[in-house]
C-alpha positions as CSV (number, residue, x, y, z in Angstrom):
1,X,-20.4,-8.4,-43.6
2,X,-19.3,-8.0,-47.0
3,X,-21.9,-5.9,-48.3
4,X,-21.1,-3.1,-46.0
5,X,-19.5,-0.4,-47.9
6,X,-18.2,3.1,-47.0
7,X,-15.3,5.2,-46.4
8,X,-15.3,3.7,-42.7
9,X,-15.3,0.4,-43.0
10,X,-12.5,0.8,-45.8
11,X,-10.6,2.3,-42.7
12,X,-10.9,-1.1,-40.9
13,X,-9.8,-3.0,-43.7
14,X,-6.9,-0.9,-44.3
15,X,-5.8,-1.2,-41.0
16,X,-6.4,-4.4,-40.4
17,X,-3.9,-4.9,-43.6
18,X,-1.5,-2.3,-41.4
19,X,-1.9,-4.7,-38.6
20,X,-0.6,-7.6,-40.2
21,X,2.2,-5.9,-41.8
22,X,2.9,-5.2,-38.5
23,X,3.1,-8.4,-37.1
24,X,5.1,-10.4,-39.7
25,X,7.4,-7.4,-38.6
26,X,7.2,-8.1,-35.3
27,X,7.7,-11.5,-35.5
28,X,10.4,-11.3,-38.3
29,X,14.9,-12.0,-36.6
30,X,18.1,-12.3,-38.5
31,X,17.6,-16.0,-36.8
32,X,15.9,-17.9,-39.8
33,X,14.2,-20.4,-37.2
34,X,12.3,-17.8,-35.8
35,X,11.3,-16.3,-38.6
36,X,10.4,-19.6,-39.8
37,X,8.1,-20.0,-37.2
38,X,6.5,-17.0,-37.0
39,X,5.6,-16.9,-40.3
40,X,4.1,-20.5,-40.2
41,X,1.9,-18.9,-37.0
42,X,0.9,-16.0,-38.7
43,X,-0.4,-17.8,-41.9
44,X,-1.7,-20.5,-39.3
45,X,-3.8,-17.9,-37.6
46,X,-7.6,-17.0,-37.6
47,X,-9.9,-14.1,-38.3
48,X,-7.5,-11.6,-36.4
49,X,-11.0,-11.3,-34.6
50,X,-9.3,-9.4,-31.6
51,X,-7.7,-7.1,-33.6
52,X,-10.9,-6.4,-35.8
53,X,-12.5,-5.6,-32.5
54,X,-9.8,-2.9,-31.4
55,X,-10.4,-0.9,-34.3
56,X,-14.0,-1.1,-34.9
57,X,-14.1,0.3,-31.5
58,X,-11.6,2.5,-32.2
59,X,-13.4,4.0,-35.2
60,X,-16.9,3.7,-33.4
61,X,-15.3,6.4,-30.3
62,X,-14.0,8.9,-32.7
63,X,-10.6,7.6,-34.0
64,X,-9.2,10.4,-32.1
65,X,-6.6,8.5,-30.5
66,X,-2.8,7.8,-32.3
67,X,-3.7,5.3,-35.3
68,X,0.2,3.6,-35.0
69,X,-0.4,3.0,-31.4
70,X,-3.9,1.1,-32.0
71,X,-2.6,-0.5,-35.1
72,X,0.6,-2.1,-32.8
73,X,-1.6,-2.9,-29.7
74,X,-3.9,-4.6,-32.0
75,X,-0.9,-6.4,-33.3
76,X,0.8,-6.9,-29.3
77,X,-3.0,-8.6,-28.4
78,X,-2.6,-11.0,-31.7
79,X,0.6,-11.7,-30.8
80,X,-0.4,-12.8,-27.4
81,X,-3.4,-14.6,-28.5
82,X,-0.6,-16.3,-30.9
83,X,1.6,-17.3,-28.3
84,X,-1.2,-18.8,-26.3
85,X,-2.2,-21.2,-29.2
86,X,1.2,-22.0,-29.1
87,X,1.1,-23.1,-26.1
88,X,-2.0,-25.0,-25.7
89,X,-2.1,-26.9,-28.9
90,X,0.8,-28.6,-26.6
91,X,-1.3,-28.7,-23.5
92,X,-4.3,-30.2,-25.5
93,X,-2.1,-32.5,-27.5
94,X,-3.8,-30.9,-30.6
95,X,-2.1,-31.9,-34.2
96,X,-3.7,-29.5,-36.4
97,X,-5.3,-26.2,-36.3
98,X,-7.1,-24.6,-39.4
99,X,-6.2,-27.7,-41.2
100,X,-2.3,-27.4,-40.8
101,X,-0.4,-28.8,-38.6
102,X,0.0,-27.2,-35.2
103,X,3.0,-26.1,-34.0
104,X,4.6,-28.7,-32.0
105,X,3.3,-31.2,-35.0
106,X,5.4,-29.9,-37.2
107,X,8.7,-29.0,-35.8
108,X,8.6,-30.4,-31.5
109,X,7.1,-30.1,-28.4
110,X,9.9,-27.7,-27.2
111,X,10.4,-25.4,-30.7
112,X,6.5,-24.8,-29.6
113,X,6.9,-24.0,-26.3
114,X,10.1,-21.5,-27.1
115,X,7.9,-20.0,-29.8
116,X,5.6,-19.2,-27.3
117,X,7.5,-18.2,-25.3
118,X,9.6,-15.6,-27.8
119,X,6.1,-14.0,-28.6
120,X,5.2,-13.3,-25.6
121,X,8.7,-11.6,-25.1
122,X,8.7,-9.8,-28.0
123,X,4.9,-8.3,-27.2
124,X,5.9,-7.1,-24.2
125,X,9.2,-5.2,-25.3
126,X,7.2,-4.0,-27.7
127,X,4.5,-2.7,-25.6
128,X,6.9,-1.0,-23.1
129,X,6.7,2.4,-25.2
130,X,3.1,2.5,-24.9
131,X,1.6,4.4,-21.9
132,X,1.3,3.4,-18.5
133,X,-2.7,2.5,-18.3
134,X,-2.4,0.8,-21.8
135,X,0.5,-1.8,-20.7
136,X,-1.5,-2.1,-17.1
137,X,-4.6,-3.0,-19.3
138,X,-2.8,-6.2,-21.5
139,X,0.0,-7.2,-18.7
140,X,-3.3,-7.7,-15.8
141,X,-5.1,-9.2,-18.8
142,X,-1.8,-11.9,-19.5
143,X,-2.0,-12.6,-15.9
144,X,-6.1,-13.3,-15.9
145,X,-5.7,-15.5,-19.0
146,X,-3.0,-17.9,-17.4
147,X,-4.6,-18.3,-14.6
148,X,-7.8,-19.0,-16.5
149,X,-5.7,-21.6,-17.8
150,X,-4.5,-22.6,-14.2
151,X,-7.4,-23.1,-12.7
152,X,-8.6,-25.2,-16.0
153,X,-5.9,-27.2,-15.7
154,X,-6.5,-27.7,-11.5
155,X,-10.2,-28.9,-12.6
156,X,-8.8,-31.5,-15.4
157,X,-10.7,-35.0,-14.6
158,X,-13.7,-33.7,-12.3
159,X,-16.6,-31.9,-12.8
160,X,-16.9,-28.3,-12.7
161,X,-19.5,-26.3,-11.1
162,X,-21.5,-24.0,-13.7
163,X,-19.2,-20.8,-11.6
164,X,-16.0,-22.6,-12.0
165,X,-16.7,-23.1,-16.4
166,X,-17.5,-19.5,-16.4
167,X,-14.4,-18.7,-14.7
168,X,-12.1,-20.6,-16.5
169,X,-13.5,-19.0,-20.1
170,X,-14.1,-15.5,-18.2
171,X,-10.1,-15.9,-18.1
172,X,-8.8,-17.7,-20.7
173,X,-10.6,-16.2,-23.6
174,X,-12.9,-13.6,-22.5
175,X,-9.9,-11.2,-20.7
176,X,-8.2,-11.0,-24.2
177,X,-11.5,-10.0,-26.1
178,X,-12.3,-7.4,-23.4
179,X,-9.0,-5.7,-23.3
180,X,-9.5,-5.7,-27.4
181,X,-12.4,-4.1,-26.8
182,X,-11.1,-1.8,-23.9
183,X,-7.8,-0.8,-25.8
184,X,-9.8,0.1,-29.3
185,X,-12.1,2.5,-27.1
186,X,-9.5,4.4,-25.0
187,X,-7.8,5.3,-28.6
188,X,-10.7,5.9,-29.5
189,X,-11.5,8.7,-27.2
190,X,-8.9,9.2,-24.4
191,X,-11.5,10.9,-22.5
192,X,-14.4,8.2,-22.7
193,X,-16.0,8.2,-19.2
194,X,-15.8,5.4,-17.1
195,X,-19.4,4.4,-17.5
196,X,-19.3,3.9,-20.9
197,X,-15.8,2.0,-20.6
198,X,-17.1,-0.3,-18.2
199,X,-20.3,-1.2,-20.7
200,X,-18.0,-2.0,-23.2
201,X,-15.9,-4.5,-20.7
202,X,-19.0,-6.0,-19.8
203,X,-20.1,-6.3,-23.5
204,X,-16.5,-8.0,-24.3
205,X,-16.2,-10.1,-21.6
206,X,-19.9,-11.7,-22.6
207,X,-18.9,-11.6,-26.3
208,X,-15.5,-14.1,-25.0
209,X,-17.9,-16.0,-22.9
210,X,-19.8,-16.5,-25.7
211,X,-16.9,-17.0,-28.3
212,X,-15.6,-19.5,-25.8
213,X,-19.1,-21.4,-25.5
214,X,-19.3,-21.9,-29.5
215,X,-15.8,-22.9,-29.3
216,X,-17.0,-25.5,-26.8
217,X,-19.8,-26.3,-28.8
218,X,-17.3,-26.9,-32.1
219,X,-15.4,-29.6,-29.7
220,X,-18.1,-31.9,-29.0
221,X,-21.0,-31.3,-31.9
222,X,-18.7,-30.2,-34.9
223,X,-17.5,-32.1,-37.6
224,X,-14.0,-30.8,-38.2
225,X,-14.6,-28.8,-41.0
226,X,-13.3,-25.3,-39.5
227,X,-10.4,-27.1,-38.6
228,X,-11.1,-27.7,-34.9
229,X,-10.6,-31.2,-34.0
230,X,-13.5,-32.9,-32.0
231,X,-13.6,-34.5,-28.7
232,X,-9.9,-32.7,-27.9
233,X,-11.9,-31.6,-24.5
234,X,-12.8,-34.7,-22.8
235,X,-10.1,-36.6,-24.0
236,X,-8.0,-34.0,-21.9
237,X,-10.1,-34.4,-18.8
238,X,-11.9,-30.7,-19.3
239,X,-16.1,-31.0,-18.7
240,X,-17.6,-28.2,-20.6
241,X,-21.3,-27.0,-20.2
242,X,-23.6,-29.6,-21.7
243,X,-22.1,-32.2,-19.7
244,X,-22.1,-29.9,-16.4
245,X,-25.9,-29.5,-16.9
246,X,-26.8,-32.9,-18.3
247,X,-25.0,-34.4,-14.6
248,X,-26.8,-31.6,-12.8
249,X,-30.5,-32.4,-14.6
250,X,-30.5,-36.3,-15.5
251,X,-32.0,-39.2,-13.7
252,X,-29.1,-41.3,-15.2
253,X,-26.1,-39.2,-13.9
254,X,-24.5,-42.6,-12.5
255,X,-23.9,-44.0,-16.3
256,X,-23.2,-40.3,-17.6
257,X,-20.4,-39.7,-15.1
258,X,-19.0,-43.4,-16.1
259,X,-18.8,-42.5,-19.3
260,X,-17.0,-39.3,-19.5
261,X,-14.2,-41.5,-17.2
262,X,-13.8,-43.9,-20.0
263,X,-13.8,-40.9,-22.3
264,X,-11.1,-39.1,-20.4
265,X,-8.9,-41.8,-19.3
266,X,-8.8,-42.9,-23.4
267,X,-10.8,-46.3,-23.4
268,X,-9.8,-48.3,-26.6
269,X,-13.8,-48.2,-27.4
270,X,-13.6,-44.0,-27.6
271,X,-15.6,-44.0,-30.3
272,X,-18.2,-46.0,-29.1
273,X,-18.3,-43.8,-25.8
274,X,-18.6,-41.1,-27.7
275,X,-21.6,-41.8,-29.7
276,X,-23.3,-43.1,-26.3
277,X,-22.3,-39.8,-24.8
278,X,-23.8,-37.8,-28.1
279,X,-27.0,-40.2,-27.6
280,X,-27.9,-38.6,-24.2
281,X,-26.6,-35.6,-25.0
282,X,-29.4,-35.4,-28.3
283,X,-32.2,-36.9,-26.0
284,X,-32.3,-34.1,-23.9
285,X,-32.0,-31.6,-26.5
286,X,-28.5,-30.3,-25.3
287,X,-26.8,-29.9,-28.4
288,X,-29.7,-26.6,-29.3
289,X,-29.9,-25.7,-25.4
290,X,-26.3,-25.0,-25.0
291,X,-26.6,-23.0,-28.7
292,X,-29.4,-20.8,-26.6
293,X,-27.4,-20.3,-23.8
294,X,-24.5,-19.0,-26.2
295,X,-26.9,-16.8,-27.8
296,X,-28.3,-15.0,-24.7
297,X,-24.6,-14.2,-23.8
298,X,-24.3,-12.7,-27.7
299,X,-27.7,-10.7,-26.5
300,X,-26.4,-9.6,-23.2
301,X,-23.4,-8.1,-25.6
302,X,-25.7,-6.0,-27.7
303,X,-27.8,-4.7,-25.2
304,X,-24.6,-3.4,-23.0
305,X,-23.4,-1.7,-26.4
306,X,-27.3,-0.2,-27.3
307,X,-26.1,3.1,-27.0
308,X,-23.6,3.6,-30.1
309,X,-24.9,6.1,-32.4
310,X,-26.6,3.7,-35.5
311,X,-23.8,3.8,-38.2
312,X,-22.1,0.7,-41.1
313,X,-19.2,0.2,-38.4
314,X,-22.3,-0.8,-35.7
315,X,-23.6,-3.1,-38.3
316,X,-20.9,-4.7,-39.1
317,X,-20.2,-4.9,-34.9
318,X,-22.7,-6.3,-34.1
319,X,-23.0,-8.2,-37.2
320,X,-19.5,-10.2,-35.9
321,X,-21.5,-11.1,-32.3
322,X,-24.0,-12.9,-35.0
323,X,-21.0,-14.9,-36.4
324,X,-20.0,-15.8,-32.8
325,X,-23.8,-17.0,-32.0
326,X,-24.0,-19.1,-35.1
327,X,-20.4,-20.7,-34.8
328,X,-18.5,-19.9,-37.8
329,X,-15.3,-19.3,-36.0
């Protein structure tokens, strides 16, 4: 993406910078604590890849919209997706993230959860000044991702159904990548017809299926070197799809399902179940099936999208869906 140059894509870098002013703002408080921690979540943070989104849509519909307002709803979506990590890295028992410690790691389980918690606040009295539709959009979307997480969590230690994975991610990642999507197009051009906003909800909620799928991939077939730490899935009980379709398609289901138990319920051998787990995975080919089935998702984003006029900011769009195939997240 780097070699895409131009007045336009300067515009998303600048505001992209404007967005993170904007957020060590927002989570800045005469308490020192809290600015403590929100600083150590903001520096612990990713690609602000929801917020990128936002305004390359916004910029893609016209930038005819209020530039503060899609610069602080970019920031009130990072905010929740920060709060969330916040949260789950307590869920998931997860000690680092981006190769720092997480959260709870370095201060306690219920500093995290308060964090969380205090973002979440803040986002919302902070979005209470935007319009009606806009804080509609992000509050149903809040409510989709926990009980995305919900319904995860009521499937922890069985095996879900193919409909039931794509439900879980549909919620817990996908709804937040949408509504970035949504939210940067509606700035964009406030009178964007609803055709054209519903191909762009499609497009982000297979782009978060996707995202969500390579994230998946990371946990079982990565090596730790993005800062993801491996295995975090089964050892909570949570099935993703390689092991869904590998129960659904092999003659040895019996031993598979026996060892994802052992997996789950933490044997003392865990690395040994692991590598016999990897070993059936590999003889079937799984580890380059489930990258194809992440890539037709990625596909299924582009095609819904094929009508934006040709332009940098389209490259570099669709250039970030090629990321997402190839797992550099």
């Amino acid at each position: 993406m780097a070699e895409l140059i131009g007045t336009e894509v300067d515009k998303i870098k600048e505001e992209l910078r404007a967005v993170e002013q904007r957020l060590q703002e927002l989570l800045s408080s005469s308490i020192p604590a809290i600015s403590d921690l929100g600083r150590y979540l903001v520096e612990s943070g990713g690609k602000r890849f929801r917020p990128a989104l936002a305004l390359l849509f916004y910029q893609l519909l016209g930038a005819q919209g209020n530039r503060e307002s899609v610069i602080e709803l970019s920031t009130i979506l990072e905010m929740i997706h920060l709060a969330t990590l916040a949260h789950d890295d307590v869920i998931d028992r997860a000690e680092t993230r981006r190769h720092r410690a997480s959260l709870w790691k370095r201060s306690s389980t219920r500093t995290a959860i308060l964090a969380g918690d205090f973002i979440f606040s803040r986002a919302f009295r902070v979005l209470n000044h935007h319009p009606y539709a806009l804080r509609e959009l992000v509050i149903s979307t809040v409510e989709e991702l926990l009980s995305g997480e919900l319904l995860q969590e009521s499937l922890r230690g069985q095996l879900p159904s193919l409909a039931q994975y794509r439900q879980v991610i549909r919620g817990k990642t996908a709804a937040l990548i949408r509504t970035a999507c949504a939210v940067g197009a509606l700035l964009g051009d406030p009178g964007l017809g609803e055709t054209r906003l519903e191909q762009i909800k499609q497009a982000g909620d297979h782009l978060g299926i996707a995202y969500q799928m390579s994230d998946d991939w990371l946990d079982i077939f990565g090596d730790g070197a993005l800062g993801k730490p491996t295995w975090s899935d089964v050892r909570g009980g949570w099935f993703t799809w390689p092991f869904i379709r590998m129960m659904a398609e092999s003659p040895d289901a019996g031993k598979i399902n026996d060892l994802l138990r052992q997996a789950a319920a933490g044997s003392i051998e865990e690395q040994e179940v692991q590598r016999a787990l990897l070993a059936e995975l590999e003889r079937a080919d799984w580890p380059e099936r489930f990258r194809q089935a992440t890539q037709r998702e990625v596909e299924q984003v582009e095609a819904k999208l094929a009508w934006l006029e040709e332009s940098p900011l389209k490259r570099l769009l669709f250039s970030s869906f090629e990321v997402v195939a190839q797992r550099s997240f």
